[in-house]
C-alpha positions as CSV (number, residue, x, y, z in Angstrom):
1,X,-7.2,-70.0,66.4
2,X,-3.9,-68.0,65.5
3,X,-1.8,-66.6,68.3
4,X,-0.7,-62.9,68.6
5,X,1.2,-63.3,71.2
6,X,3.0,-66.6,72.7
7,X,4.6,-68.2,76.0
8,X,7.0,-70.6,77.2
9,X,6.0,-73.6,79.0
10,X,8.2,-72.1,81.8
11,X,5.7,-69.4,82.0
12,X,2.2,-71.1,82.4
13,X,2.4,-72.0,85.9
14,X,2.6,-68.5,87.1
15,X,-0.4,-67.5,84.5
16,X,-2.3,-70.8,85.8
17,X,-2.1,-69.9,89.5
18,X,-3.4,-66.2,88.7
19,X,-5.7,-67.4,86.2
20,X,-7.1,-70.5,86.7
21,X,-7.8,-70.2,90.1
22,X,-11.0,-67.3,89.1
23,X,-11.4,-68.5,85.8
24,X,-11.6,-71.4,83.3
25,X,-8.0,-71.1,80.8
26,X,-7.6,-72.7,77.2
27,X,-4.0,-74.1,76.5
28,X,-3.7,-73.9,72.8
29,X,-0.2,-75.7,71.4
30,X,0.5,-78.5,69.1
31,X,0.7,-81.9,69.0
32,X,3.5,-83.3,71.7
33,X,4.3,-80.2,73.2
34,X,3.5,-80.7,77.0
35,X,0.3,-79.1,77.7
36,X,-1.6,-82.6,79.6
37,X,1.9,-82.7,81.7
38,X,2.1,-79.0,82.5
39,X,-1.9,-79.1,83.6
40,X,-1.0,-82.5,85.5
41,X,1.9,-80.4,87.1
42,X,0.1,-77.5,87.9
43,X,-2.7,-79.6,89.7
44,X,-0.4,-81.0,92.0
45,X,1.3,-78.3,92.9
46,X,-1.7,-76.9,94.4
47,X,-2.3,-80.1,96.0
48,X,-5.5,-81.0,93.7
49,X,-6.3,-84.4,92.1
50,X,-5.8,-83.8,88.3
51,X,-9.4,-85.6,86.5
52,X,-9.1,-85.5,82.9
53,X,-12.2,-85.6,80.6
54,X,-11.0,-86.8,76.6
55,X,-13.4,-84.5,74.4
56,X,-12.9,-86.9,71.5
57,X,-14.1,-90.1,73.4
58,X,-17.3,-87.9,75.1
59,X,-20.9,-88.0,74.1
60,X,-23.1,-85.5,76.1
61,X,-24.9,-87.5,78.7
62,X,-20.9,-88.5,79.7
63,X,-21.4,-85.1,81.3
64,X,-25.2,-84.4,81.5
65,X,-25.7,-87.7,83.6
66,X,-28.6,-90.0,83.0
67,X,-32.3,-89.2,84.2
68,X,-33.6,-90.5,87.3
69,X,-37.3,-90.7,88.7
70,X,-37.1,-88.6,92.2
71,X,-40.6,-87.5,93.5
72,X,-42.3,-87.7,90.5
73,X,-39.7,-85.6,88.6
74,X,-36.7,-86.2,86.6
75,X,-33.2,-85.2,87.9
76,X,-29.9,-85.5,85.8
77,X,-27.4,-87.6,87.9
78,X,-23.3,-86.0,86.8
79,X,-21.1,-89.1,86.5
80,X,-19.2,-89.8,89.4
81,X,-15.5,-88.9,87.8
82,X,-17.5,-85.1,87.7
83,X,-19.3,-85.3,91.0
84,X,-16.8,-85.2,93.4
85,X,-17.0,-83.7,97.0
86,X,-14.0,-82.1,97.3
87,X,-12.4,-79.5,95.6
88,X,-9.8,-80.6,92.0
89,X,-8.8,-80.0,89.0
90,X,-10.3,-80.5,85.7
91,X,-8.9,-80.8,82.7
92,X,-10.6,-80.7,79.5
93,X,-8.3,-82.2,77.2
94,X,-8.8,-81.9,73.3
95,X,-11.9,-79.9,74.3
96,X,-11.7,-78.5,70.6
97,X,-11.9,-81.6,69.1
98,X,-15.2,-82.6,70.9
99,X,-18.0,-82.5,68.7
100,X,-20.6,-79.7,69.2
101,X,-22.7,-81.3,70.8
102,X,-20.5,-82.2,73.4
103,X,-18.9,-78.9,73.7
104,X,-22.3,-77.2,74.3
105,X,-22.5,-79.7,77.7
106,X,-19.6,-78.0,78.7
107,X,-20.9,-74.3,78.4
108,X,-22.2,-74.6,82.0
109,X,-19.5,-76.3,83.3
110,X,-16.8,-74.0,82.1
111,X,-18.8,-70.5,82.8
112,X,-20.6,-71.7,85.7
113,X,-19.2,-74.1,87.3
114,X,-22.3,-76.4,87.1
115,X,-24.0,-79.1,85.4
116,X,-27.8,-79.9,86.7
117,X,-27.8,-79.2,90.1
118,X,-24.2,-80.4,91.1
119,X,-22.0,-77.5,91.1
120,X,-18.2,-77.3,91.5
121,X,-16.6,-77.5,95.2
122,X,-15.0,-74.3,96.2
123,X,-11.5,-74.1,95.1
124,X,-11.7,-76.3,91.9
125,X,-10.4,-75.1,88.6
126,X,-11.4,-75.8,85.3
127,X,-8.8,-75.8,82.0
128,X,-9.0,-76.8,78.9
129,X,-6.7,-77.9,76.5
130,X,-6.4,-78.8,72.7
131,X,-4.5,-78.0,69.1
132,X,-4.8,-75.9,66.4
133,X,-6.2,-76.3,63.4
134,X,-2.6,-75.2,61.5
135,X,-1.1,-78.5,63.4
136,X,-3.1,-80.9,61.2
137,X,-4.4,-82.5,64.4
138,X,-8.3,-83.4,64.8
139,X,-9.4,-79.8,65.7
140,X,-13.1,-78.7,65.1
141,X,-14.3,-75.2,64.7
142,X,-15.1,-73.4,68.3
143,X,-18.5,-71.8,68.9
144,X,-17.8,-68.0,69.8
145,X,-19.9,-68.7,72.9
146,X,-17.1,-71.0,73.8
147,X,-14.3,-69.0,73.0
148,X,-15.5,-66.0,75.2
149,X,-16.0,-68.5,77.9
150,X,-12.5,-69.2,78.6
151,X,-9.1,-67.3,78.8
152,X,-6.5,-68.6,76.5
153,X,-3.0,-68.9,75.9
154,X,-0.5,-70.0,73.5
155,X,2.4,-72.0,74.2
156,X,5.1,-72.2,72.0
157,X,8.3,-75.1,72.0
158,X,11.3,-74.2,74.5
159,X,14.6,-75.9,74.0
160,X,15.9,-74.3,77.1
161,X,12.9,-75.0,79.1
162,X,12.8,-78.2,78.2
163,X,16.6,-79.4,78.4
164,X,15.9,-77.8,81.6
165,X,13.0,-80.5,82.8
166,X,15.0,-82.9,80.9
167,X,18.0,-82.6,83.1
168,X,15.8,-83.3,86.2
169,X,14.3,-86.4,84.5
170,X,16.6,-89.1,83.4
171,X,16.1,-88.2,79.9
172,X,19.0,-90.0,77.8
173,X,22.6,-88.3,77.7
174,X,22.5,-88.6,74.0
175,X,19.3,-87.3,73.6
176,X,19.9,-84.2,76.1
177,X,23.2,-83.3,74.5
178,X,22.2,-83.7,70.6
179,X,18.9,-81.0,71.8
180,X,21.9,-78.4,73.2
181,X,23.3,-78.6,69.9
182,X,20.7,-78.9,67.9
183,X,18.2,-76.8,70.0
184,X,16.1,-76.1,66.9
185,X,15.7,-80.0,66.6
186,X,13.1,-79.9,69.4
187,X,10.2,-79.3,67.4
188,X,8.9,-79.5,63.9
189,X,6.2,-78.7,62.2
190,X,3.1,-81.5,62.0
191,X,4.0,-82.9,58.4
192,X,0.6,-83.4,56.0
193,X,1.4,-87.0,55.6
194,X,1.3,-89.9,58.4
195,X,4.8,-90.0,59.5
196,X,6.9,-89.2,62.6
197,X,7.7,-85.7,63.8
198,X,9.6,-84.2,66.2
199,X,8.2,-83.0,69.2
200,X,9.4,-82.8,72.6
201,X,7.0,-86.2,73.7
202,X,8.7,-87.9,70.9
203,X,12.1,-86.7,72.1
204,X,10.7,-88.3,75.1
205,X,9.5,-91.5,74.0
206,X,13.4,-92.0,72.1
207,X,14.5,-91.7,75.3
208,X,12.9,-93.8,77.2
209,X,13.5,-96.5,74.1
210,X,17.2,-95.8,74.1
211,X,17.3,-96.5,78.4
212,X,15.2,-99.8,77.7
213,X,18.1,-101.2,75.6
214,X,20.8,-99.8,76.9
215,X,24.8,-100.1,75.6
216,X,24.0,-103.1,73.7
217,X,21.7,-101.2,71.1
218,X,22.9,-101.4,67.6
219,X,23.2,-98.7,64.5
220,X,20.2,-100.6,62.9
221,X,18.5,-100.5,65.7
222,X,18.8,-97.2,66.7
223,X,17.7,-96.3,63.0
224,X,14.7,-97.8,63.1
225,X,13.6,-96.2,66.9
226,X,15.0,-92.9,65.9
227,X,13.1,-93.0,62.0
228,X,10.1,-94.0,64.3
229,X,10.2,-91.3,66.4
230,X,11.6,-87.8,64.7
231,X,11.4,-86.3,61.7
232,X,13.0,-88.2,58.9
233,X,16.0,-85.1,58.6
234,X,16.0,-85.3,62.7
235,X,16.3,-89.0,62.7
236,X,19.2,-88.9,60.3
237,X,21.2,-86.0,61.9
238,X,20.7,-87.7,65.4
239,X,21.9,-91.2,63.6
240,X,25.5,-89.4,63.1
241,X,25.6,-88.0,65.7
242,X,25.5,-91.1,68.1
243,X,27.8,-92.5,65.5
244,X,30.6,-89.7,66.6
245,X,29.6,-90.3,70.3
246,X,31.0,-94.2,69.9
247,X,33.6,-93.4,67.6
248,X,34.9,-90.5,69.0
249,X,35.0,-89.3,65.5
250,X,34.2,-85.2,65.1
251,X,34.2,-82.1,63.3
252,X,37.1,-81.0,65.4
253,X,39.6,-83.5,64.2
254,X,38.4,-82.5,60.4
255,X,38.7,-79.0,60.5
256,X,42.2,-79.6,61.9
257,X,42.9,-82.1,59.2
258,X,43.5,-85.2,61.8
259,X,40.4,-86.9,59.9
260,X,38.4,-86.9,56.6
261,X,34.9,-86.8,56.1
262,X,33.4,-90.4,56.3
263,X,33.7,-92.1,52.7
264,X,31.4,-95.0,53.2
265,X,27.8,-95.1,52.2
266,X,26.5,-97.0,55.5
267,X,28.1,-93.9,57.2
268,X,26.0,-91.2,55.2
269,X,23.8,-90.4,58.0
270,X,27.0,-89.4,59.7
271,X,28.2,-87.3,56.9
272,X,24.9,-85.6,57.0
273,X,25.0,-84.8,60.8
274,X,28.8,-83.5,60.0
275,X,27.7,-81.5,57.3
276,X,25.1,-80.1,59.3
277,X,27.9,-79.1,62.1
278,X,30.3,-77.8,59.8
279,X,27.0,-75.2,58.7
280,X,26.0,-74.3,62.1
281,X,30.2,-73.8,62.8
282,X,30.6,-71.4,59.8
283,X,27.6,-69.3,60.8
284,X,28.5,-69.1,64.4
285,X,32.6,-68.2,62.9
286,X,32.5,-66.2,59.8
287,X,31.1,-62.3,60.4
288,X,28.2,-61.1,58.7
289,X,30.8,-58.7,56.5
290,X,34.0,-59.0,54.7
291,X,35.2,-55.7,56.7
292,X,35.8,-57.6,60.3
293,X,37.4,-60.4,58.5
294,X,40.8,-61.1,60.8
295,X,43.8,-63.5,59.4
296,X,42.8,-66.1,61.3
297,X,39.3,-66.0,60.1
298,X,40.6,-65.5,56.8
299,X,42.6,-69.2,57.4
300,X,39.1,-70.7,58.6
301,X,37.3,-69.5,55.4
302,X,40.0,-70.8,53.3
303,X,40.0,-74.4,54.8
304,X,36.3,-74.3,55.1
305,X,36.2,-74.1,51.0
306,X,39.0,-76.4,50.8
307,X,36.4,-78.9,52.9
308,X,33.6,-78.5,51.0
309,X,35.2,-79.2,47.6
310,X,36.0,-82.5,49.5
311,X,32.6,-82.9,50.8
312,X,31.0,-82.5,47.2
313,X,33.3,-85.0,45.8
314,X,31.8,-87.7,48.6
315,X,28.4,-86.3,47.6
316,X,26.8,-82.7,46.3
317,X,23.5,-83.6,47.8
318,X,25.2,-83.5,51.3
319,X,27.5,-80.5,50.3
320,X,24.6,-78.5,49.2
321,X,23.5,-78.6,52.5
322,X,26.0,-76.8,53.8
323,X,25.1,-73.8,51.8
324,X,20.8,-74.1,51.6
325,X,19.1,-71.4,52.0
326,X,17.0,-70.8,55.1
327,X,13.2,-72.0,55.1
328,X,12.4,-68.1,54.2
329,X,15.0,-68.2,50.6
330,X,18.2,-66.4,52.9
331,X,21.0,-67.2,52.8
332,X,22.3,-68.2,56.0
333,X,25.8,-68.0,55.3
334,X,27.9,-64.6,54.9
335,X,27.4,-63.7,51.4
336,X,30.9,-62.5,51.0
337,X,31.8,-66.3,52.0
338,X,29.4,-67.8,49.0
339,X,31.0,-65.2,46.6
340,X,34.3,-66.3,47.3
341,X,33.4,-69.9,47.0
342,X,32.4,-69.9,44.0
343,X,34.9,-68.3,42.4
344,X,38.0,-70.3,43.9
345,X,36.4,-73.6,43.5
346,X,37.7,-74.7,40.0
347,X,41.2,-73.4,41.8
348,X,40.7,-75.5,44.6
349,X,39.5,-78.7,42.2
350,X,42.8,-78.1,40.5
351,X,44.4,-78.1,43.5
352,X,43.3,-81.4,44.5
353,X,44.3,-83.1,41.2
């Protein structure tokens, strides 16, 4: 299902309460993105135990129950997780990726808020969660009859909202001030291959792995949980940057030409993350046109060409960072700025010589 419009995780609660609480909701989002913990959040606040139901580990008589003889007729008994007294919460987690079969069981449950003769207690609510097919997740086609059933919503990655739970969790110090710099590090897209991805559960998870072995964790070390965690380009940006954490060693002190970009090749990861810095700091300093250029950005401009002559020289692949286009084939950096680049850098080459 593609979303036309999309929210916040900030912003479900306040949909939930007003509705969830008169009828059954959808969350839609992918992989790692919250939506079990914001249900399991939700619950509580209302005071209601949270029961989760795995659509990928149901068949339909988990739901329907199992015939019993009573009185000469057969009557469907709900298991017990489902046939609770009191009013609670439940989630329907990866309902989308429940086969058809098993999403049918659910049409009364959702709509009605039955199944056989056991019926919901007052003040239960029913949502559902699950990802898209776009995530390359285990997602199966939902029956119209389904879809109509159910109110949805789309929830989209926050950096804010997140550094904002973050913050009130423990999560790492590293971790928690790499995200406010690299806010767009949060999330990536689900790759088409098995490997890692960043998400913020696996933002999460390095967290918790970077707490467990605490000062005495070493660069190897941290390569291997951080490769085993993020995206590959994630893994190597957050590498250098823990690197400049214990060495003190940042893009300050080069752009004021108190340090040089790291030379050796075990510290490439940290070039890249530098690299990477130097791009965001242009884009944030030099204005979009030549007109509102002041001396003093005029000064910056000129030492940032002078600095990526240098950087080339350690490695183009790194440099060429620096000025790669965005995923759309724009150029993120002024044009004006590009132009003059590449027409001063055989003068600044020569300068260097």
């Amino acid at each position: 299902m593609q979303a036309a419009v999309t929210v916040t995780p900030a912003r479900v609660p306040e949909l939930l309460l007003n509705l969830a609480t008169v009828r059954p909701v959808f969350l839609w989002g992918a992989p790692g993105i919250g939506k079990s913990s914001l249900v399991r959040t939700f619950a509580a606040s209302l005071g209601l135990e949270c029961v989760s139901l795995l659509g990928t580990q149901l068949a339909p008589e988990d739901l329907i129950g199992v015939p019993q003889i009573r009185d000469g007729r057969s009557v469907f008994c709900p298991p017990e997780s489902i046939a609770r007294d009191e009013p609670y919460c439940l989630f329907l987690d990866e309902l989308n990726a429940a086969t058809p079969d098993v999403q049918k069981a659910f049409y009364s449950l959702i709509l009605d808020r039955r199944i056989g003769s056991y019926e919901l207690p007052e003040g239960s609510i029913v949502i559902g969660a699950g990802n898209r097919a776009t995530d390359n997740a285990l997602a199966r086609p939902m029956a119209s009859a389904l879809v109509n059933r159910l109110t949805h919503i789309h929830l989209r990655a926050s950096a804010t909202d997140w550094l904002t739970w973050a913050g009130e969790q423990g999560i790492h110090r590293w971790v928690t001030d790499y995200l406010v710099d690299r806010p767009d590090h949060l999330w990536s897209q689900p790759p088409k291959t098995e490997e890692p991805f960043s998400t913020p559960r696996s933002w999460h998870m390095l967290s918790d792995v970077l707490h467990s072995f605490g000062p005495t964790l070493d660069d190897e070390t941290l390569k291997v949980i951080a490769y085993g965690t993020l995206t590959p380009s994630h893994a190597v940006s957050f590498c250098g940057y823990v690197k400049i954490v214990r060495n003190a060693h940042g893009l300050d002190a080069i752009l004021k030409g108190d340090a040089s970009w790291p030379h050796r090749l075990e510290d490439r990861d940290l070039l890249y993350y530098l690299a990477e810095a130097f791009r965001g700091r242009l884009v944030k300093d030099l204005p979009a046109s030549k007109e509102h250029v002041s001396p003093a950005v005029r000064q910056t401009a000129y030492r940032a060409k002078s600095l990526f002559v240098q950087l080339a020289e350690i490695s183009v692949e790194v440099a060429q960072t620096v000025i790669a286009e965005d995923a759309d084939g724009q150029p993120v950096l002024p044009a004006w700025f590009l132009v003059e680049a590449a027409r001063d850098m055989p003068r600044l080459v020569e300068a260097r010589r």
